[in-house]
C-alpha positions as CSV (number, residue, x, y, z in Angstrom):
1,X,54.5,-37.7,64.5
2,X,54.0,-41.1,66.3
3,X,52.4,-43.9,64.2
4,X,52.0,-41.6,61.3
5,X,53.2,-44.2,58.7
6,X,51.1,-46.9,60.2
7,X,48.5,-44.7,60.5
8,X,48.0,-43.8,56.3
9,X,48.2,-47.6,55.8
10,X,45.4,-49.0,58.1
11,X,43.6,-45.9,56.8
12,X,44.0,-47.1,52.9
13,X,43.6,-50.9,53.9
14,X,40.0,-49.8,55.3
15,X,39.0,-47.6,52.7
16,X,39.4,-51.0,50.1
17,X,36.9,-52.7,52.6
18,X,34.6,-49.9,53.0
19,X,34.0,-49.9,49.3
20,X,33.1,-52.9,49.9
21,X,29.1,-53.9,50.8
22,X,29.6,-57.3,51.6
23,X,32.7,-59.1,52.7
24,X,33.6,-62.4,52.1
25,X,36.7,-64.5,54.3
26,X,38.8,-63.6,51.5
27,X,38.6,-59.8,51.6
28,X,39.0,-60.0,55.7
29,X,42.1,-61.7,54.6
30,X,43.6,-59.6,52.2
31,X,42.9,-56.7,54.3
32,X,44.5,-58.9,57.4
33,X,48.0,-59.0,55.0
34,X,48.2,-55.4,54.0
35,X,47.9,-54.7,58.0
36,X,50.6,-57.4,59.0
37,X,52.6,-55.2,56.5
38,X,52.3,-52.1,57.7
39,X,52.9,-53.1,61.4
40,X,56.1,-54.5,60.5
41,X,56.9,-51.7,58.4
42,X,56.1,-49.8,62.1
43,X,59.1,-51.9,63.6
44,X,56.8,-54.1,65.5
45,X,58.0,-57.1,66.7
46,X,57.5,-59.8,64.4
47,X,56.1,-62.3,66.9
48,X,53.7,-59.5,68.3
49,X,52.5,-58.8,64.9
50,X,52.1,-62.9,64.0
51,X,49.4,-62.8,67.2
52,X,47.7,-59.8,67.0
53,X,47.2,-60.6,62.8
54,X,45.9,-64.2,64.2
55,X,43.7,-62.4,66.7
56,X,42.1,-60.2,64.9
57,X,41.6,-62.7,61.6
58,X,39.5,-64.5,64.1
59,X,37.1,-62.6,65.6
60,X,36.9,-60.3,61.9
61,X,35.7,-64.0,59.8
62,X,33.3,-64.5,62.4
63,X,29.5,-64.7,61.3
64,X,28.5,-61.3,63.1
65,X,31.1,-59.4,61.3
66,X,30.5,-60.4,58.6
67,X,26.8,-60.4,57.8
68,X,26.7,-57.0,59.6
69,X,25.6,-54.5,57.6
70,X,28.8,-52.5,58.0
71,X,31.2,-54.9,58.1
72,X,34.3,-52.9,57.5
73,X,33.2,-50.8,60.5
74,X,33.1,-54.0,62.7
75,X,36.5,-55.5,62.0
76,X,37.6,-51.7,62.4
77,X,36.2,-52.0,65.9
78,X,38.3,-55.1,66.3
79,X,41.1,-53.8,65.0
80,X,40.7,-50.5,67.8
81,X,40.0,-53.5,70.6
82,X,43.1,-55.5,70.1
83,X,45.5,-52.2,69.3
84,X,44.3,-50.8,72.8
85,X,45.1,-54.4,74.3
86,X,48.2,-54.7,73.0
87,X,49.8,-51.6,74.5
88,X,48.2,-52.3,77.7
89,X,44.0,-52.3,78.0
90,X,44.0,-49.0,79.8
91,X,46.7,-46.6,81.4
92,X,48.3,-47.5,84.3
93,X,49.0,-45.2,87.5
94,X,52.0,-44.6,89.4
95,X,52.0,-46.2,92.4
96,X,52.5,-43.6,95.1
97,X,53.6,-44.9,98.9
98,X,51.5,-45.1,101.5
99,X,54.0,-43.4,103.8
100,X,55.8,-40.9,102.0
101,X,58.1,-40.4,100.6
102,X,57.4,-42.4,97.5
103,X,60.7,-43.3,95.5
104,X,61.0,-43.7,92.2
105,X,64.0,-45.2,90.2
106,X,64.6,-44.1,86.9
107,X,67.0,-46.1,84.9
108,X,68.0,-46.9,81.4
109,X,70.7,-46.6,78.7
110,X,72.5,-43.8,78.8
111,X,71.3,-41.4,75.8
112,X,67.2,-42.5,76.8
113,X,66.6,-38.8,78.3
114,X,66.5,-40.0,81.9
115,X,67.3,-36.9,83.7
116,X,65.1,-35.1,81.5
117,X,62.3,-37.1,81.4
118,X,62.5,-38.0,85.6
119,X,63.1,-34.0,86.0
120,X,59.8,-33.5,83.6
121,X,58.1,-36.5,85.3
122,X,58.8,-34.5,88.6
123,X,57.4,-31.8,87.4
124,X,54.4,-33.4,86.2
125,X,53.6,-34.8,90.0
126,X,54.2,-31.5,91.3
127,X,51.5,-29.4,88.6
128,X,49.2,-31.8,88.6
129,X,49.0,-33.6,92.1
130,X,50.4,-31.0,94.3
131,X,53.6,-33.2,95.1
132,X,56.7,-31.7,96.6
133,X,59.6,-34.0,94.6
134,X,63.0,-33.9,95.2
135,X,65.7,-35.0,92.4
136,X,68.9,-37.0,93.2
137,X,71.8,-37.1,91.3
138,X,73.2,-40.2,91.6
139,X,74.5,-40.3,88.0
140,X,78.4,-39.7,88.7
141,X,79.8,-41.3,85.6
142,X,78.2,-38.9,82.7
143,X,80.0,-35.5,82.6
144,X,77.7,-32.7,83.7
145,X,75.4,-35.1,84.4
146,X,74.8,-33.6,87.7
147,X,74.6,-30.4,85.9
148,X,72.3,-30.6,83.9
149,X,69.9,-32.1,86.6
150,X,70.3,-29.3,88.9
151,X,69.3,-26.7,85.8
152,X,66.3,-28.5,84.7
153,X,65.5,-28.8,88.9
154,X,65.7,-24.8,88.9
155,X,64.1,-24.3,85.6
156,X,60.8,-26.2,87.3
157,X,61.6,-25.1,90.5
158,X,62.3,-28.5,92.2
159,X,65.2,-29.4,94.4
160,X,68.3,-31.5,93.7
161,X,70.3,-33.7,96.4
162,X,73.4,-34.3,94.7
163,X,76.5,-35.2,97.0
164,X,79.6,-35.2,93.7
165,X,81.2,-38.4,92.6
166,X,81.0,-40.8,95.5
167,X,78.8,-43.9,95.9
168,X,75.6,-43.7,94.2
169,X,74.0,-46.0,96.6
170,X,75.0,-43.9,99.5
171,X,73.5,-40.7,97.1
172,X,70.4,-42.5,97.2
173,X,70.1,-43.2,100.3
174,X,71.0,-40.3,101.8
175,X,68.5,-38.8,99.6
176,X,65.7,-40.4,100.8
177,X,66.7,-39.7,104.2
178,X,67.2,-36.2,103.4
179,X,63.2,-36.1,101.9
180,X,62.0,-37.0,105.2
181,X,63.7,-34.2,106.9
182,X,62.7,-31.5,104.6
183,X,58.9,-33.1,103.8
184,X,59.5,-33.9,100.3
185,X,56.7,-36.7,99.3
186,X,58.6,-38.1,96.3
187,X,62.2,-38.2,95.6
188,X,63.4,-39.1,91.9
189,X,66.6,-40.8,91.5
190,X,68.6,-40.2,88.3
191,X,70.5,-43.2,88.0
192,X,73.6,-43.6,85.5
193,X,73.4,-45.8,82.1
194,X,75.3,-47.2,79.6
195,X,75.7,-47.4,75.6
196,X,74.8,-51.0,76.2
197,X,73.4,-53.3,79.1
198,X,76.2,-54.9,80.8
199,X,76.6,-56.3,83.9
200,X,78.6,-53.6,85.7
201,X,75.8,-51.1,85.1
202,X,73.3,-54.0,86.5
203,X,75.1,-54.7,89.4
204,X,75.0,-50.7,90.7
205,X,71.0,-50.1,89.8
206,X,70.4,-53.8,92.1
207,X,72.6,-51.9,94.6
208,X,70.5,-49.0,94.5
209,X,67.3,-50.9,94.6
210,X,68.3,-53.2,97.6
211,X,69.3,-50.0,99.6
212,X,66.4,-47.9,99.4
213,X,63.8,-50.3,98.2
214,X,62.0,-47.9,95.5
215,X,58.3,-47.6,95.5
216,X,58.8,-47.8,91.4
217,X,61.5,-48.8,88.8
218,X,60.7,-46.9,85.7
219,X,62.3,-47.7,82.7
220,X,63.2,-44.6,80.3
221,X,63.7,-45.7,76.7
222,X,64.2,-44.0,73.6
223,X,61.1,-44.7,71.2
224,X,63.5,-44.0,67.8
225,X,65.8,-46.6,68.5
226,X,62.6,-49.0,67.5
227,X,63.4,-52.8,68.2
228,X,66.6,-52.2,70.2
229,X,64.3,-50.6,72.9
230,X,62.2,-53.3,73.2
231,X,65.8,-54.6,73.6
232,X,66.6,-53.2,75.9
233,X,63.3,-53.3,78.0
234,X,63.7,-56.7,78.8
235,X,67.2,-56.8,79.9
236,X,66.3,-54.4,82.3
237,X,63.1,-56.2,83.1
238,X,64.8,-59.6,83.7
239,X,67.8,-57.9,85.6
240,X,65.2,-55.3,88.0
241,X,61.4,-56.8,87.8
242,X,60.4,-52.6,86.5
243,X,57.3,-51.4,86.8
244,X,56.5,-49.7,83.9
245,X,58.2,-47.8,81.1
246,X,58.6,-44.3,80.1
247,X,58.5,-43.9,76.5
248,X,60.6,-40.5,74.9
249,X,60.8,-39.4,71.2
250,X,57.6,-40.5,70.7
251,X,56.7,-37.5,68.8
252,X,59.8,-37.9,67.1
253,X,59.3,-41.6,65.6
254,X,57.0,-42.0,62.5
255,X,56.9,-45.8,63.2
256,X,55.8,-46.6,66.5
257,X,56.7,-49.6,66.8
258,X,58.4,-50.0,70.1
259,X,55.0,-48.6,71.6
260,X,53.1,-51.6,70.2
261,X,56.0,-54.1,71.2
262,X,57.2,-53.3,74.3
263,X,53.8,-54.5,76.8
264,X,53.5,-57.4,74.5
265,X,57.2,-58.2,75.3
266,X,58.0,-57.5,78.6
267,X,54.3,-57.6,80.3
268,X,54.9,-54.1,81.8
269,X,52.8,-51.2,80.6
270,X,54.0,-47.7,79.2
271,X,53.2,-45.7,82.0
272,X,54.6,-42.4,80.2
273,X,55.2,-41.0,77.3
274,X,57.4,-37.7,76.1
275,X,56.2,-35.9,73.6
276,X,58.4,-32.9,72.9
277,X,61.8,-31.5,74.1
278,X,60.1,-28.7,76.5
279,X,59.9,-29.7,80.3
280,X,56.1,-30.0,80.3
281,X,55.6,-32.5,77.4
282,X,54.9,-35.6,79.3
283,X,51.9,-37.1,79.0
284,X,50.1,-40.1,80.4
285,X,50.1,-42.7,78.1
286,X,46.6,-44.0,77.6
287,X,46.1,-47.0,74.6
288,X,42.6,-46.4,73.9
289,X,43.6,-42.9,73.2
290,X,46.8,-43.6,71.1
291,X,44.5,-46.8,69.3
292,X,42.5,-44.1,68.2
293,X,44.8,-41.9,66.4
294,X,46.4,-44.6,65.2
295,X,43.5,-45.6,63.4
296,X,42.6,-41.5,62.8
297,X,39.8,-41.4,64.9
298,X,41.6,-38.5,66.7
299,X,41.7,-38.5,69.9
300,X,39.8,-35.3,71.8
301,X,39.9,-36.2,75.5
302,X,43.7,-35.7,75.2
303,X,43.4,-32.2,73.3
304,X,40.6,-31.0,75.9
305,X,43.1,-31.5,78.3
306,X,45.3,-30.4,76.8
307,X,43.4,-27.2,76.6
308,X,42.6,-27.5,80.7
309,X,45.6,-27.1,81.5
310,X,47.0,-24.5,79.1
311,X,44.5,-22.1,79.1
312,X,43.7,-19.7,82.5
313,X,40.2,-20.6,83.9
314,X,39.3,-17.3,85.2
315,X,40.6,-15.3,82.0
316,X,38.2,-17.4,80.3
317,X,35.4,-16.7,82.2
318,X,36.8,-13.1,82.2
319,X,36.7,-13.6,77.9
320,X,33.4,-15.1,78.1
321,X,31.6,-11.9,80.1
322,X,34.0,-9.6,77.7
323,X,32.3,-11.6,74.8
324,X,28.7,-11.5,75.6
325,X,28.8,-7.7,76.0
326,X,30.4,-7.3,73.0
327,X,34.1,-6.1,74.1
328,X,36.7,-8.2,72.7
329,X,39.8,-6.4,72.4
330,X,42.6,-6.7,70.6
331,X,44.6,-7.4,74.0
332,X,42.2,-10.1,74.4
333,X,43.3,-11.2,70.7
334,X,46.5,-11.2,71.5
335,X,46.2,-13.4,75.1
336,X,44.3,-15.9,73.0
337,X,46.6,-16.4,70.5
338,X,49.5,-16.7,73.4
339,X,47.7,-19.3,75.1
340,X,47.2,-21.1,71.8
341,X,50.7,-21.3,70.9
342,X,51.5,-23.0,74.5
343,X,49.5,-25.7,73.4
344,X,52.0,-27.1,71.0
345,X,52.5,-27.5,67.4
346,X,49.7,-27.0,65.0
347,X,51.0,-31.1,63.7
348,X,50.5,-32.3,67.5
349,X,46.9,-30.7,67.7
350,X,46.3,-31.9,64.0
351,X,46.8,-35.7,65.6
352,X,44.5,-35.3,68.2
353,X,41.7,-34.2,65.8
354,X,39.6,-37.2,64.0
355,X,40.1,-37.3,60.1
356,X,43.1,-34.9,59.8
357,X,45.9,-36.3,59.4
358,X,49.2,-35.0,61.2
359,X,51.1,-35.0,57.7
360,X,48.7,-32.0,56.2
361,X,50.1,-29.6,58.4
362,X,53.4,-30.5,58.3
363,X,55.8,-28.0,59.6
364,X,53.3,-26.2,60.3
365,X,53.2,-24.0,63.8
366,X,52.2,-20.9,65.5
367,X,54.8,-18.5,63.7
368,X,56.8,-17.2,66.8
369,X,58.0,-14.5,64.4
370,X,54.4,-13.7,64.0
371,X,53.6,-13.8,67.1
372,X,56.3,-11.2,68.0
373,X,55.3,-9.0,65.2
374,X,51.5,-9.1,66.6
375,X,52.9,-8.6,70.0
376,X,54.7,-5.7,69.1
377,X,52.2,-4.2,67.0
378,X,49.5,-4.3,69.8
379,X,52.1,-3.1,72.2
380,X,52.7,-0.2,70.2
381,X,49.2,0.8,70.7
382,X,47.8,3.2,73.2
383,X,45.4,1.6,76.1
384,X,42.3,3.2,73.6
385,X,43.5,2.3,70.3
386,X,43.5,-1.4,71.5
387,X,40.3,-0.9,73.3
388,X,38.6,0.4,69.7
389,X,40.8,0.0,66.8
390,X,38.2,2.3,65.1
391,X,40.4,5.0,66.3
392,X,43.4,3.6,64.1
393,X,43.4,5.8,61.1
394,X,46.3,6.6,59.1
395,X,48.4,8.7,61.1
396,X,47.9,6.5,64.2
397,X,49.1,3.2,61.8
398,X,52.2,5.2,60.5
399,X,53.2,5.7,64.2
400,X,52.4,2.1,65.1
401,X,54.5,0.8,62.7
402,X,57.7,3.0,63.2
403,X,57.3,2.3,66.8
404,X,57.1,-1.6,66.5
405,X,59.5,-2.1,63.6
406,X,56.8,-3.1,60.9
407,X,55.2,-1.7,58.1
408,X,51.2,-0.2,57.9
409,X,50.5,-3.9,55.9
410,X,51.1,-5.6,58.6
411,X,48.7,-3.7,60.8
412,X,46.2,-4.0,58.3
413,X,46.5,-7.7,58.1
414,X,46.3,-7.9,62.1
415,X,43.2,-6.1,61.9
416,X,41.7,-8.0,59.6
417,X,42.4,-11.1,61.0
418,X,40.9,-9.8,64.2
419,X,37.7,-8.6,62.6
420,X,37.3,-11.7,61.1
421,X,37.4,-13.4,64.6
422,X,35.1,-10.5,65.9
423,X,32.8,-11.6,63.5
424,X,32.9,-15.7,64.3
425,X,32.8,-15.0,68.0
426,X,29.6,-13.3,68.1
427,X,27.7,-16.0,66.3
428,X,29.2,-17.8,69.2
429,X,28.2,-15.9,71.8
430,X,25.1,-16.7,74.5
431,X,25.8,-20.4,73.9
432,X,24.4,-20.5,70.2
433,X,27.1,-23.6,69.2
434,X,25.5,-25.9,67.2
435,X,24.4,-29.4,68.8
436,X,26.5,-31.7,67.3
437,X,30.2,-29.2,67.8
438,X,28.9,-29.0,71.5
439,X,28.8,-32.7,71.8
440,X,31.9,-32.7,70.5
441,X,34.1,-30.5,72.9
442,X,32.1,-31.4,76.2
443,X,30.0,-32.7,77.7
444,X,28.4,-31.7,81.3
445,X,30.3,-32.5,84.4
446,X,34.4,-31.7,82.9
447,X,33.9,-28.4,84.4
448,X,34.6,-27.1,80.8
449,X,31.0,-24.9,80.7
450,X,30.1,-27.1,77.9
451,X,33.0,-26.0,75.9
452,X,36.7,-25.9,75.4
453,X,38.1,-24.1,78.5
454,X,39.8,-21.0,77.5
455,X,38.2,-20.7,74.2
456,X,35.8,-17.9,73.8
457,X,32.8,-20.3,73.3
């Protein structure tokens, strides 16, 4: 997980000044050391780190902070200000054309994920803003290259101009002329890299920009390769004036650093970030949120989205009705638990949740294997037996568990489990949440109900 290092050490440095009534210039100071250590521990850059430390030192000894009468929560404050500055204030947008179709340049060294990430990026214009992109391979240098773009394109159900190994800048162009033909609104081009910046590869992508004058030059890089991204971000920045960056890994890099180094460096905001290897794990990349859990405040606005878009509004409503009169079924069990699992990992949710740390649940996930077994068990059921597992007495379990390949434990253990969540549900029910957990996952106006959408409350 992201920032997970960092993370446990700004959480111990604070905890030394919480205990802590009073602080005097030399605690802020100590506590100001132990944080310039852990961010370069993260892989920040060293000169970011020297400014933010120097930033925050001087608003933190200030007289208001520290006379306040939580102190430690003040510089903490501080500390949550200047992270969200540093990676960029607030997220930025991608610009889209005025007259379509808006084209966007993806480019970077080779290895970054770009025609993953532009294919997912794609994909992420067309769920979420009702786009009709169009992918163009104009990466003729990587083997398969224009493979693999045209699987990912019919694995999300988006188009790919490719035209075989002649002239990317004629590929992109003819691209873009072949989106205004067939009323695609945004055309991606997948753009070939390197193992190093050189100025062959610079030369082809100002080609490529001078001939079809891209609405946006996003940058992809590779958020494990730490310092060397940063790098890299401001070759590309000096050679192409991007736009913004796309960050990838970024669930798989326990540092961070390149996140908190590469707006700082370059002046051009992370405009993405990929969490995961599936093709909908790309998220906006907001730095208030990621301040947050980098400072373990969670980060909820991001999970209840999360949850918007996973879970099916009208089988929630559906659930809801189902609820109130009492009829959960154990097909209803089992389309909960579904949608769950399509949320992510049970560490990714852990991150977004204030006060848990990622590392708790580590390795930890929906069991697919469980998941199967459940499904196969409730499959094995008859329409009334899932409607009332009442009806499942001993003979019916035997039967159940020859026909789904498990044993009468199992059962057992699935009906258990579901009794148990019969039984948390109904206090639940009719709105009875307490105050403060309603608060918490809602608030009027998200079109959420006053609740997490899909969740039976």
């Amino acid at each position: 997980m992201a920032f997970e290092g960092l993370s446990e050490k700004l959480t111990a440095a604070f905890k030394k000044l919480r205990g802590k009534g009073r602080l005097s210039e030399a605690d802020v100071k100590e506590a100001m050391r132990e944080i310039r250590l852990a961010l370069l521990e993260a892989d920040v850059s060293f000169k970011v780190v020297k400014q933010f430390v120097a930033q925050v030192t001087e608003k933190a000894v200030g007289a208001d902070v520290l006379e306040a009468l939580s102190p430690a929560q003040q510089i903490i404050k501080i500390v949550n200000q200047e992270l969200t500055e540093l990676m960029g204030g607030s997220s930025a947008k991608l610009t889209i054309a005025s007259k379509p179709p808006t084209v966007i340049m993806m480019v970077g060294l080779q290895g970054a994920g770009k025609t993953t990430n532009g294919a997912k990026l794609a994909g992420l214009m067309k769920r979420q803003s009702g786009k009709r992109p169009l992918l163009a391979a104009c990466d003729i240098y990587r083997p398969a290259a224009i493979q693999q773009l045209e699987v990912v394109g019919k694995q999300l159900d988006i188009p790919v101009f490719q035209m075989g190994q002649t002239n990317p800048v004629d590929i992109a162009r003819a691209a873009v002329e072949h989106a205004l033909k067939h009323g695609n609104d945004m055309v991606f081009l997948d753009t070939a890299g390197r193992l190093h910046v050189d100025e062959e590869l610079m030369d082809e992508l100002r080609a490529i920009k001078a001939a079809v004058e891209p609405t946006e030059i996003l940058l992809v890089v590779d958020a494990m390769i730490g310092q060397d991204a940063v790098n890299a971000a401001k070759a590309f920045d000096d050679a192409l004036d991007i736009d913004g960056v796309v960050l990838t890994k970024l669930d798989g890099d326990a540092r961070g650093g390149a996140a908190l180094s590469i707006k700082a460096v370059t002046g051009k905001p992370i405009k993405f970030a990929g969490v995961g290897e599936k093709l909908d794990q790309i998220e906006v990349f907001h730095p208030d949120r990621m301040a947050s859990r980098i400072l373990g405040m969670g980060d909820m606005l991001s999970l209840i989205e999360k949850a918007e878009q996973t879970f099916d509004q009208q089988k929630a409503l559906e659930l809801q009705e189902k609820l109130r009169k009492n009829k959960f079924t154990l097909t209803d069990f089992y389309e909960q638990m579904k949608q769950l699992k399509n949320m992510g990992s049970l560490t990714e949710i852990a991150g977004m949740l204030p006060g848990v740390k990622a590392s708790d649940l580590e390795g930890a996930s929906m069991d697919e294997t469980l998941l199967r077994r459940m499904e196969a068990i409730i499959l094995s059921m008859t329409p009334a037996e899932r409607e009332d597992p009442k009806l499942l007495n001993s003979s019916r379990k035997k039967r159940i568990a020859a026909g789904s390949g498990t044993q009468v434990v199992d059962i057992n253990r699935l009906l258990k489990q579901f009794e148990m969540l019969q039984a948390m549900t109904k206090q639940f029910t009719g709105g009875k949440l307490p105050k403060n957990l309603r608060r918490m996952m809602g608030k009027k106006g998200r079109g959420m109900r006053g609740g997490m959408p899909g969740m039976p409350f």
